[in-house]
VEXGUDO-468725 format. One record per residue (C-alpha): x, y, z. Coordinates in nm, 4 decimals. Layout:
BEGIN
{atom {X Y Z}}
...
END
This chain:
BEGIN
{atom {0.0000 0.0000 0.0000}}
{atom {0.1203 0.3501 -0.1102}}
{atom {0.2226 0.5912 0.1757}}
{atom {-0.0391 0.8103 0.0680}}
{atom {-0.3073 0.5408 0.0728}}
{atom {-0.1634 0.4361 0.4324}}
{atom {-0.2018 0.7543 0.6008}}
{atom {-0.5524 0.7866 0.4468}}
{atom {-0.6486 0.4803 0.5768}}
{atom {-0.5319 0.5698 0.9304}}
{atom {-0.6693 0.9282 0.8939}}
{atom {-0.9783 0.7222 0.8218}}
{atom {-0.9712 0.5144 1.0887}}
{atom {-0.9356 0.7860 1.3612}}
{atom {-1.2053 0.9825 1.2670}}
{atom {-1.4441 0.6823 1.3180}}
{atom {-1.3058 0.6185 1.6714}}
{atom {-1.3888 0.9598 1.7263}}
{atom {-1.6715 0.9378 1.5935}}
{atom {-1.7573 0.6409 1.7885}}
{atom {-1.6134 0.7892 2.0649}}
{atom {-1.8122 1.1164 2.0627}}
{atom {-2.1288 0.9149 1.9851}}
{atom {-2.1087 0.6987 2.3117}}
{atom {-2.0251 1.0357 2.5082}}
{atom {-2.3217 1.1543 2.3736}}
{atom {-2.5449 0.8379 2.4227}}
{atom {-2.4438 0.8593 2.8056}}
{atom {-2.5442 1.2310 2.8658}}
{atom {-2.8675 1.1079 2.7067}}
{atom {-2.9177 0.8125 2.9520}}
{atom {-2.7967 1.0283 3.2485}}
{atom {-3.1073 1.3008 3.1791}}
{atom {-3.3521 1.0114 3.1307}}
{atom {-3.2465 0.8784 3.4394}}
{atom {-3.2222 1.2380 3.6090}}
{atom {-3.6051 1.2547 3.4568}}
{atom {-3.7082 0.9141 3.6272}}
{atom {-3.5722 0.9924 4.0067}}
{atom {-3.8246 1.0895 4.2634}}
{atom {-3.8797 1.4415 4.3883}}
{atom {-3.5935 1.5245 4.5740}}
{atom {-3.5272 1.8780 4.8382}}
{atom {-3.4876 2.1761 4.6306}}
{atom {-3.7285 2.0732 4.3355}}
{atom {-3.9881 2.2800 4.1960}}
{atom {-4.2918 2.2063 4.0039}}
{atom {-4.3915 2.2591 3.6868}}
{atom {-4.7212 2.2351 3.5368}}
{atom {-4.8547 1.9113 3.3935}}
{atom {-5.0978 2.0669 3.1368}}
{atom {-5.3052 2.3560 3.0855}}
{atom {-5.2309 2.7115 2.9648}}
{atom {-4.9683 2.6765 3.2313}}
{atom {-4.7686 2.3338 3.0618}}
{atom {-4.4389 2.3273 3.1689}}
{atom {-4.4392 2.6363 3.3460}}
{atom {-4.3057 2.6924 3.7314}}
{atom {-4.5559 2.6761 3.9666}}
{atom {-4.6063 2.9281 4.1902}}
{atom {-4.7819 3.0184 4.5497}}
{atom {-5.0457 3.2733 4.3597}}
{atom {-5.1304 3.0046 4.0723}}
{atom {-5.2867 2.7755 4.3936}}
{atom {-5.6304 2.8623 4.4210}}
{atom {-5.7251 2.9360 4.8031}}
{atom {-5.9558 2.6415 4.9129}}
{atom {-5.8854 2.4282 4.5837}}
{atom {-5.9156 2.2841 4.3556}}
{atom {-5.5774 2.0893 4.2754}}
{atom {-5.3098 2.1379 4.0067}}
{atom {-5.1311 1.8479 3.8719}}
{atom {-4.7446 1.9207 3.8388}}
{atom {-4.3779 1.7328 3.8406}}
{atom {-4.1143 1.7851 4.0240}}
{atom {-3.8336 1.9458 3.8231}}
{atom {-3.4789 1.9404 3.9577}}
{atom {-3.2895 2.2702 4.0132}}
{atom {-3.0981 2.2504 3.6669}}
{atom {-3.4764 2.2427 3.4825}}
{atom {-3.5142 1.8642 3.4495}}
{atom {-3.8166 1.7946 3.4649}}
{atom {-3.8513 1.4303 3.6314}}
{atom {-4.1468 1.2938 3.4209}}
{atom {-3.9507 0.9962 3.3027}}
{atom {-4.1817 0.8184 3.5772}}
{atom {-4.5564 0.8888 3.5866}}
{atom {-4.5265 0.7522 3.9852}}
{atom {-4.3496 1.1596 4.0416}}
{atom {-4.6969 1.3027 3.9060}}
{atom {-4.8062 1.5433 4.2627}}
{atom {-5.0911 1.7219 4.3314}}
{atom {-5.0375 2.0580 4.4788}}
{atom {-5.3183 2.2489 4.6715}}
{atom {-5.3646 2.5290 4.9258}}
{atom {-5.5317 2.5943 5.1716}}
{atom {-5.6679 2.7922 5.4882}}
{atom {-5.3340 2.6752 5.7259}}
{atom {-5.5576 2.6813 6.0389}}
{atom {-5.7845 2.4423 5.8480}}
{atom {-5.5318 2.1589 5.8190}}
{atom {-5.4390 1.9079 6.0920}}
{atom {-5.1610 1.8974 6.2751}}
{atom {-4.9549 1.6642 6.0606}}
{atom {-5.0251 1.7720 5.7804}}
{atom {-4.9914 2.1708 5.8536}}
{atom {-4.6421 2.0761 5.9637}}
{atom {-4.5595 1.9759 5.5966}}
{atom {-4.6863 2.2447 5.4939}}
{atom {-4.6385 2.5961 5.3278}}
{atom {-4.8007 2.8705 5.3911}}
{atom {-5.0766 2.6659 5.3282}}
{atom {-4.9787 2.4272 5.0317}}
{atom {-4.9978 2.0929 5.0350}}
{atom {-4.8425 1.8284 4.7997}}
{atom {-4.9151 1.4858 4.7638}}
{atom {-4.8796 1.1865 4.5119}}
{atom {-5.1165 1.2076 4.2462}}
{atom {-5.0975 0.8360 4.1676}}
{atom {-5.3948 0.6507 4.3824}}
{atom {-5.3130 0.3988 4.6697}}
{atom {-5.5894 0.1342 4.5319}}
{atom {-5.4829 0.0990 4.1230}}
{atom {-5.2593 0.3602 4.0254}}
{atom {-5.4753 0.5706 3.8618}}
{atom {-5.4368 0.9277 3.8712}}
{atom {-5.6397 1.1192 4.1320}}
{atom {-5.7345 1.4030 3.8963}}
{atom {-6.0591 1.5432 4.0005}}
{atom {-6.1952 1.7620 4.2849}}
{atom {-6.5239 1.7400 4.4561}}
{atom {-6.5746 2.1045 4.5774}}
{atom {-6.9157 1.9726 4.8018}}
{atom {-6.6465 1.7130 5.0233}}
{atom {-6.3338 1.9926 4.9478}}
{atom {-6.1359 1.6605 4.8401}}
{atom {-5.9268 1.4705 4.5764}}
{atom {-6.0837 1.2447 4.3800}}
{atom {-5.9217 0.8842 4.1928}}
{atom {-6.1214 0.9791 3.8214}}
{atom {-6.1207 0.5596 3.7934}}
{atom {-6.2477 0.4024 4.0908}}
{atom {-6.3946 0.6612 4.2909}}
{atom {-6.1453 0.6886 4.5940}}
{atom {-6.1870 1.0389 4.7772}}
{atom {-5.9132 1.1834 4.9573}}
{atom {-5.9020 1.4825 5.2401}}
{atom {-5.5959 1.6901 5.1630}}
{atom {-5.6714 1.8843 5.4964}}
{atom {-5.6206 1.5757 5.6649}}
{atom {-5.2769 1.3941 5.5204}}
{atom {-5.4507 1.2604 5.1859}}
{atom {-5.6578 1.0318 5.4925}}
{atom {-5.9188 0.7661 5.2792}}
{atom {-6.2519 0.9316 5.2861}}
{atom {-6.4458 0.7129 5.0844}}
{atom {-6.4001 0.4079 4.7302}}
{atom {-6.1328 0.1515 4.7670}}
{atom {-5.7931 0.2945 4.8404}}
{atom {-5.6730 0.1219 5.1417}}
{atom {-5.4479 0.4244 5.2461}}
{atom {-5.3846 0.7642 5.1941}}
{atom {-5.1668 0.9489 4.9067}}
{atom {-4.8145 0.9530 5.0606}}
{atom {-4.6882 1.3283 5.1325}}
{atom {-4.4286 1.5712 5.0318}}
{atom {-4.3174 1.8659 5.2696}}
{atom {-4.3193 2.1642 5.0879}}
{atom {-4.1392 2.5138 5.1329}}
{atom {-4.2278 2.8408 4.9756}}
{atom {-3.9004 3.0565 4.8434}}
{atom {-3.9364 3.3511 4.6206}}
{atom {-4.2918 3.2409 4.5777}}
{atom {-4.1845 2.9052 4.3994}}
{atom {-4.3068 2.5974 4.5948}}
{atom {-4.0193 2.3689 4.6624}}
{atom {-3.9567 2.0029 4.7742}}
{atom {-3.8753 2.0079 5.1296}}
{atom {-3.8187 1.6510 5.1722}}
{atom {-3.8992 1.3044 4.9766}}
{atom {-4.2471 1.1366 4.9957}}
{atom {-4.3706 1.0469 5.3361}}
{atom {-4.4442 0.6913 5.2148}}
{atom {-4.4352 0.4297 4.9094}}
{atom {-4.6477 0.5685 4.6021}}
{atom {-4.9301 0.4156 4.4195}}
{atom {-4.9986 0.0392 4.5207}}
{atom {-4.8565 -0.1332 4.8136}}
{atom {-4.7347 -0.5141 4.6385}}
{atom {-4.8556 -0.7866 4.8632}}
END
């Protein structure tokens, strides 16, 4: 083979290491955000709208209705990722009176804000409706009715326990993770 012809060949050769190279770089930053997208909330998250006028916007104290109803959102980590890789990080976020809620649940708590799992404790369907006559969450499949005054506490349909809790802090007006959910999410395996 002719010098020429050699040094092609290797020239050759190195750029498709590189490329390969480059390419599996690439292919790992894009597994690391999916898997950034698929942790749970975590302390220092924010919210951002599920859907709505709002999609995919940062949810703030004033967009909470006082007294309900709910807003769907996920938790999005401080660098923007927004961690809907799992539909088990789907919240609800409402507020609240904070002399109406019990103890418990005032003490994870912002300024009157509560947030809890959105998935339901009976089949994993999403709790995605309000009743405004019980002032509760509602599982849009079976029925199950939730009191969100109360720690997400069974109020009526088949869950067999309440919507596990996140503690929430207000800063800058942005409602932030305070801590990780107060229990496991959707269905309990047997």
């Amino acid at each position: 083979m002719s010098k020429d012809r050699c040094s092609q060949a290797t020239a050759y050769r190195r750029r498709t290491f590189l490329g390969l190279a480059v390419a599996g770089l690439l292919g790992r930053a894009a597994r690391a955000a999916d898997d950034a997208a698929e942790l749970p909330p975590s302390p220092d998250d924010h919210f951002v709208f599920l859907s709505g006028p709002k999609k995919d916007q940062v949810v703030v104290l004033d967009d909470l209705a006082l007294g309900g109803p709910q807003v769907q959102a996920y938790p999005a980590a401080p660098d923007g990722t927004v961690r809907n890789g799992s539909r088990l990080n789907l919240v609800v976020l409402a507020r609240f009176d904070p002399a109406a809620l019990k103890d418990e649940t005032r003490a994870r708590a912002a300024e009157g804000v509560v947030a809890y799992s959105a998935i339901c404790t009976h089949q994993n369907c999403p709790v995605n409706m309000w009743s405004k006559d019980r002032n509760a969450f509602v599982c849009s499949c079976h029925g199950s009715v939730f009191d969100p005054l109360n720690g997400a506490e069974v109020v009526g349909g088949p869950a067999p326990r309440a919507l596990p809790s996140l503690a929430v802090k207000i800063k800058d007006g942005v409602v932030i993770v305070a801590s990780t959910f107060s229990g496991r999410v959707g269905v309990t395996p047997t």
